[in-house]
VOPAGU-2260 file (C-alpha; in pm, 1 decimal, decimal comma):
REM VOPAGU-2260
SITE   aa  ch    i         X         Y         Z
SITE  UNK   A    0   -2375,4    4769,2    2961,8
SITE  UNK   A    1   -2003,7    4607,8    3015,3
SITE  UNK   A    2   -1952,2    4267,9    3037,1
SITE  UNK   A    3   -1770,2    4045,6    3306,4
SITE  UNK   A    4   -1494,5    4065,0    3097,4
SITE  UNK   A    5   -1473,3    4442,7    3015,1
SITE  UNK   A    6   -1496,0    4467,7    3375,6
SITE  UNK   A    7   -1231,6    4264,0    3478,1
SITE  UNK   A    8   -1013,2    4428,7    3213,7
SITE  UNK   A    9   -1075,2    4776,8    3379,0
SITE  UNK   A   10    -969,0    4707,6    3681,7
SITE  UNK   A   11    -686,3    4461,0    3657,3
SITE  UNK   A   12    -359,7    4673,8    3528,3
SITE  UNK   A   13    -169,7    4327,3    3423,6
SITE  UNK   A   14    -487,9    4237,0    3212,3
SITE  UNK   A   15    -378,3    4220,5    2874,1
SITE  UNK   A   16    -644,4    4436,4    2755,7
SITE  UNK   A   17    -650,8    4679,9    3036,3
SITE  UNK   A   18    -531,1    4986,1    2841,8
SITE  UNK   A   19    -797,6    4997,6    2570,8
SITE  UNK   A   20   -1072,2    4887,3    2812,6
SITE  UNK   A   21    -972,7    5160,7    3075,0
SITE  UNK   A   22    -981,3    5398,6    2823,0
SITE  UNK   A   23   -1292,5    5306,6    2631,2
SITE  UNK   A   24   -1430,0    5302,7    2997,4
SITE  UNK   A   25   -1349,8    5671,1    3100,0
SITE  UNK   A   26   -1423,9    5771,7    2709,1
SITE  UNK   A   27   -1756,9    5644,7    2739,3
SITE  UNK   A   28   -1786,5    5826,5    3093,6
SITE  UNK   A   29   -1629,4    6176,8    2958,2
SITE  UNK   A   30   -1887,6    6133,6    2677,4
SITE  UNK   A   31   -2186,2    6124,0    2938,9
SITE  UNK   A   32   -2304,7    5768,5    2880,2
SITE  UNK   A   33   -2541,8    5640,6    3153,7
SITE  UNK   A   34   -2340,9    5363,7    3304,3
SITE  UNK   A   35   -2584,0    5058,3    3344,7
SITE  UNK   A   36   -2474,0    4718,3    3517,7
SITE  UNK   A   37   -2664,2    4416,3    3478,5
SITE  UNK   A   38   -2626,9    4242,7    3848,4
SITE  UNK   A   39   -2525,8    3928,3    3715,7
SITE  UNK   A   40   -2207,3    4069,2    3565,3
SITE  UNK   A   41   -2110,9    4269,9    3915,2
SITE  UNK   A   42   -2169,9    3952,1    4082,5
SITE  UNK   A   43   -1945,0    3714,3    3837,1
SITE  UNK   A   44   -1659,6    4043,1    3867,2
SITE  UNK   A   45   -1636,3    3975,6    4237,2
SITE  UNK   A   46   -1586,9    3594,4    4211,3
SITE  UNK   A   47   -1336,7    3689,4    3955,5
SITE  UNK   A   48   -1136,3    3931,3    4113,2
SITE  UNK   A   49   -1150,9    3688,2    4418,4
SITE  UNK   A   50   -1070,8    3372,8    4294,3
SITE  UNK   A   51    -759,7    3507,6    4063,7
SITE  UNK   A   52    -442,1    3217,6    4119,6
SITE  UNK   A   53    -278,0    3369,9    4454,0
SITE  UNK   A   54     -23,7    3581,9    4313,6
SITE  UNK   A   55    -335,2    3795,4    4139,3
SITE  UNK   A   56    -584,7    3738,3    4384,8
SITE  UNK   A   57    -825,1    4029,3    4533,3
SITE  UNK   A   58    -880,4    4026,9    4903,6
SITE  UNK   A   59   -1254,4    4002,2    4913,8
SITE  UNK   A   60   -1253,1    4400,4    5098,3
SITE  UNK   A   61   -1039,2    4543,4    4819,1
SITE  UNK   A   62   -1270,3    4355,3    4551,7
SITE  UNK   A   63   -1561,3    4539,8    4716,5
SITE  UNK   A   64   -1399,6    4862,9    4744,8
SITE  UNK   A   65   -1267,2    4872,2    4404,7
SITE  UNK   A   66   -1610,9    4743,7    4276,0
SITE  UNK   A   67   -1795,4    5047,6    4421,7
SITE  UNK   A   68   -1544,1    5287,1    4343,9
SITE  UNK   A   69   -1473,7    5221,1    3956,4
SITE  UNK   A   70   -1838,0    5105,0    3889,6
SITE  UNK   A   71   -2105,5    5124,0    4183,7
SITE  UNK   A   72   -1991,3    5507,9    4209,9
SITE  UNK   A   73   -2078,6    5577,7    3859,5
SITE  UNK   A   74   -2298,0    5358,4    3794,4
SITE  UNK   A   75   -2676,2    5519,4    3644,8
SITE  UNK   A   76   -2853,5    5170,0    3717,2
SITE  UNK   A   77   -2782,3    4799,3    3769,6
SITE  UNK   A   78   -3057,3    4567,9    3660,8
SITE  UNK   A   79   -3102,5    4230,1    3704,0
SITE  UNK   A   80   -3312,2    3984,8    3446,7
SITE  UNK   A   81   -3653,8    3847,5    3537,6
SITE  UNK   A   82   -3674,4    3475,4    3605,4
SITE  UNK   A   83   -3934,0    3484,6    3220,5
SITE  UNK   A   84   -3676,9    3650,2    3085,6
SITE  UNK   A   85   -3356,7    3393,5    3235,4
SITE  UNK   A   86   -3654,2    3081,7    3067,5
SITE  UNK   A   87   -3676,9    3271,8    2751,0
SITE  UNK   A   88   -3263,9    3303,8    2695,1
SITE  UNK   A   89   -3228,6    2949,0    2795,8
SITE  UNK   A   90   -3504,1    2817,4    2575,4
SITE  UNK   A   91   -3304,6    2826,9    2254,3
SITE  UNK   A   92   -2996,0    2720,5    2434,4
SITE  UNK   A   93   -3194,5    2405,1    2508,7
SITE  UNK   A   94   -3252,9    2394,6    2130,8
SITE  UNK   A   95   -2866,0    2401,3    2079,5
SITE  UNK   A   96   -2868,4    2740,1    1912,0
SITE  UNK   A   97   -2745,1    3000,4    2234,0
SITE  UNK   A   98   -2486,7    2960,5    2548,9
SITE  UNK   A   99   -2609,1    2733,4    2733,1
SITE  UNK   A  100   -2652,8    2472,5    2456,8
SITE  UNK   A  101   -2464,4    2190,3    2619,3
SITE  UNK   A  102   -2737,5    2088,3    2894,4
């Protein structure tokens, strides 16, 4: 399941790790891996791809399009987490051990 950030990688070509994601991508793909997408991730990828500084920036219809191409297209399943599950990978944060340890 990629990341946000091997995401973005795939499908920016001035991303400094565009190459080796692009190719560990379609590796993964010519291998027969189920491609699985958390929601969460497509969802941050967007705002990325979106928000870029202006001379990067994604109109919001090419975002989409190249969303559903690269990833929607192949994609086996996209899942989202449970609201139990979003308490139980906060509740250590909270205890200063995980991500969101600051709040």
């Amino acid at each position: 399941m990629p990341n946000t950030d091997c995401t973005v990688a795939v499908l920016l070509a001035g991303h400094s790790h565009h190459e080796r994601a692009l190719a560990a991508f379609n590796e993964r793909r010519q291998w027969g891996e189920e491609l699985v997408l958390a929601s969460s991730a497509l969802v941050e990828l967007y705002a990325v791809l979106t928000r870029l500084p202006t001379a990067q920036r994604i109109p919001p219809e090419a975002a989409t399009a190249a969303v559903e191409a690269t990833f929607l297209a192949a994609a086996h399943d996209v899942v989202a987490l449970s609201a139990e599950a979003c308490r139980q990978a906060g509740g250590g944060a909270r205890r200063g051990r995980g991500r969101w340890a600051h709040q």
